[in-house]
C-alpha positions as CSV (number, residue, x, y, z in Angstrom):
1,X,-37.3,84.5,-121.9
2,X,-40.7,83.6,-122.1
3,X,-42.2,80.8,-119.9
4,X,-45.1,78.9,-120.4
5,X,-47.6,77.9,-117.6
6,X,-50.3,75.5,-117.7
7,X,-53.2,77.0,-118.8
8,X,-55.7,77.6,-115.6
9,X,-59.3,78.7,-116.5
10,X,-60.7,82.2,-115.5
11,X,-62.2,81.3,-112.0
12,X,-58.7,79.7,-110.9
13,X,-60.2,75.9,-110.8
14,X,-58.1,73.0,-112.9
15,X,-60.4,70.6,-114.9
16,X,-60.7,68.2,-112.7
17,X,-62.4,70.9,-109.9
18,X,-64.8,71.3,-113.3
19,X,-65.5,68.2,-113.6
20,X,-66.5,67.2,-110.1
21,X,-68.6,70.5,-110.3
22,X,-70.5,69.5,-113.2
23,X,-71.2,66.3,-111.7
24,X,-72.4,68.0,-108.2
25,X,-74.6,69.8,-110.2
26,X,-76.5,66.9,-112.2
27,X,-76.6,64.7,-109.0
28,X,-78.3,67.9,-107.5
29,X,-81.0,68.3,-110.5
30,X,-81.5,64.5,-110.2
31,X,-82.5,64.9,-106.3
32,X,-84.7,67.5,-107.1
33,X,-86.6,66.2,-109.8
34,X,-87.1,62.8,-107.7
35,X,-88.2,65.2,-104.7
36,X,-90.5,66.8,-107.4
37,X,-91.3,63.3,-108.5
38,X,-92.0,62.3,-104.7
39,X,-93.8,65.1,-104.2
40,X,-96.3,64.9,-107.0
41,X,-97.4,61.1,-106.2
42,X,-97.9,61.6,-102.5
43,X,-100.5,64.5,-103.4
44,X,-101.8,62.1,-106.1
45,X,-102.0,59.3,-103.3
46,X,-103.6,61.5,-100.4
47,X,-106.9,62.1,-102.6
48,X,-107.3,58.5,-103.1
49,X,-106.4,57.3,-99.6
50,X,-109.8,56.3,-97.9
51,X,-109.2,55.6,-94.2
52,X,-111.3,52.9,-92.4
53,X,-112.9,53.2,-89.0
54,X,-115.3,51.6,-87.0
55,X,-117.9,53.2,-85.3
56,X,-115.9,53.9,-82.2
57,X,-113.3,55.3,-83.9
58,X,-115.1,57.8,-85.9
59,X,-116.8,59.2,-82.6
60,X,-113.3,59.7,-80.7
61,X,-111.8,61.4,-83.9
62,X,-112.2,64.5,-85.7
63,X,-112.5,63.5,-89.5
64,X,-112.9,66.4,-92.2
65,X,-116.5,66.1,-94.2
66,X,-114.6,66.6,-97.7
67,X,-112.1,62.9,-96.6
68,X,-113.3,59.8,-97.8
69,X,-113.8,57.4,-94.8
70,X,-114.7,53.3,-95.0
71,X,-116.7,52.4,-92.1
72,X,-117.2,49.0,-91.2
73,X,-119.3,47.2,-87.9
74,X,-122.6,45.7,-88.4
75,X,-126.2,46.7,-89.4
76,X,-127.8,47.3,-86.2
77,X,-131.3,45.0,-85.8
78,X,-134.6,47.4,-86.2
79,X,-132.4,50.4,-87.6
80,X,-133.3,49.7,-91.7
81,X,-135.5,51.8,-93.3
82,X,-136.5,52.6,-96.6
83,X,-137.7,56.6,-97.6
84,X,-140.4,57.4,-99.9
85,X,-138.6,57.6,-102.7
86,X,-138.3,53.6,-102.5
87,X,-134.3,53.8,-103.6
88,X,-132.5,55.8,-100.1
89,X,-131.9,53.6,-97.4
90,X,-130.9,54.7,-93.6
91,X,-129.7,52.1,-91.4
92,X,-127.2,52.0,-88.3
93,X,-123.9,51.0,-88.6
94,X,-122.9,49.7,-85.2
95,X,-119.7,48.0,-83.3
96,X,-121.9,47.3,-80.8
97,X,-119.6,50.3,-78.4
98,X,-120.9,52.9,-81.0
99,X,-123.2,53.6,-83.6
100,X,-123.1,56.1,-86.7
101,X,-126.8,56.7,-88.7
102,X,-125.7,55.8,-92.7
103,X,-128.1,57.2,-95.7
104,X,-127.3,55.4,-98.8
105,X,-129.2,55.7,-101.9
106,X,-129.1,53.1,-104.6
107,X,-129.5,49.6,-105.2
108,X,-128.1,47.4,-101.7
109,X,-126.4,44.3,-102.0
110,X,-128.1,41.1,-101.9
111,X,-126.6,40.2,-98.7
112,X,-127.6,43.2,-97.0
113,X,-129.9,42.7,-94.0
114,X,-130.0,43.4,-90.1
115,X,-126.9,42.0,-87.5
116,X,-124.7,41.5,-90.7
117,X,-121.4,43.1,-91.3
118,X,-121.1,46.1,-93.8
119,X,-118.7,48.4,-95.0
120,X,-119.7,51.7,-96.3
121,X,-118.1,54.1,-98.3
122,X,-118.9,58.1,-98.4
123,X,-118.2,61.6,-96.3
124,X,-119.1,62.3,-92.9
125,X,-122.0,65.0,-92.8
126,X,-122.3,67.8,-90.6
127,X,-124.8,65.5,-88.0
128,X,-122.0,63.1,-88.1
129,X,-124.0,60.5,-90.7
130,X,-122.3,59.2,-93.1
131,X,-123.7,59.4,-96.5
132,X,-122.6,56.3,-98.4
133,X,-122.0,56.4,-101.8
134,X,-121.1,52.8,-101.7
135,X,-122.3,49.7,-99.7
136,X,-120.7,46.2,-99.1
137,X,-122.2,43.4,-97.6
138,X,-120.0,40.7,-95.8
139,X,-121.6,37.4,-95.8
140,X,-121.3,36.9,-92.0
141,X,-118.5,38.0,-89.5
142,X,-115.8,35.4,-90.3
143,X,-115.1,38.1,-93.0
144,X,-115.2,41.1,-91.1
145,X,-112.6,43.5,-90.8
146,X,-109.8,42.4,-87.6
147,X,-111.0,45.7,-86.3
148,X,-114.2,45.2,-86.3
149,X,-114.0,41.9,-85.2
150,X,-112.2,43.0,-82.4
151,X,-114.4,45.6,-80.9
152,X,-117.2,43.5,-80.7
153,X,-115.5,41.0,-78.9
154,X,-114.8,43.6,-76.5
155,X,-118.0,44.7,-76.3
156,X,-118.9,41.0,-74.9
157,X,-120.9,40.1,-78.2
158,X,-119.2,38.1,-80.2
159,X,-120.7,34.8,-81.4
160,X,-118.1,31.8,-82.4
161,X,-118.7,30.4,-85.5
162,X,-120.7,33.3,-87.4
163,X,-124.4,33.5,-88.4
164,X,-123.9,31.4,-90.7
165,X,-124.7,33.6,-94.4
């Protein structure tokens, strides 16, 4: 007398066990190749993140010379001059708690002048200047960055109302 009995496959699991394997298994690969996906545009992200500081914070923080760094405050008054070469400027960027020397060469915006507010782009160099690859001039402190703003009214020199532009 012969019996039948279900048919089990070779590892002793029914279809269904199968089927919920199968489907561990692709929600698995999906989570990694999101994690791969995550991955990837965070490293894409982090060398295009540019970090902005003010003066003050650049001179309590340690900042890499190869990372990109905004820094915003205003030109300090008698700090503007123009090399030999009649296209490098060096000013002083200050917040009016710090300063930091900036060397940019190329052609400065119209607006740029003395006691207005800037942000320039570039690297930190090993004197702790920042070479600017790229200037912006505000039009008067009513635009300025909040943190900007805010550190010189703590210094005590904030004017209400602006210069004006």
């Amino acid at each position: 007398m012969s019996t039948t009995t279900p048919a089990t496959p070779k590892h002793g699991l029914s279809r269904a066990a199968t089927r919920k394997r199968k489907r561990l298994y692709i929600v698995l690969a999906g989570m990694t190749m999101l994690g791969v996906a995550v991955a990837l545009m965070l490293t894409a992200f982090k060398d295009n993140i540019v970090f902005f500081y003010t003066p003050s914070d650049l001179t309590e923080k340690v900042v890499k010379p190869e990372h990109r760094v905004r820094l915003g405050g205003l030109v300090e008054d008698g700090s503007v001059r123009k090399a030999a070469d009649g296209v490098t400027t060096e000013f002083v960027i200050t917040d009016h708690i710090a300063t930091i020397p900036v060397s940019y060469t190329g052609i400065l915006p119209d607006l740029f002048r003395e006691g207005q507010g800037v942000v320039a782009e570039g690297h930190i160099g090993p004197d702790g200047s920042l070479q600017a690859t790229e200037v912006l001039a505000k039009h008067d402190e009513n635009y300025m960055p909040k943190e900007v703003a805010d550190k010189i009214k703590e210094s005590g020199r904030w004017q209400e109302g602006g210069s004006g532009g």
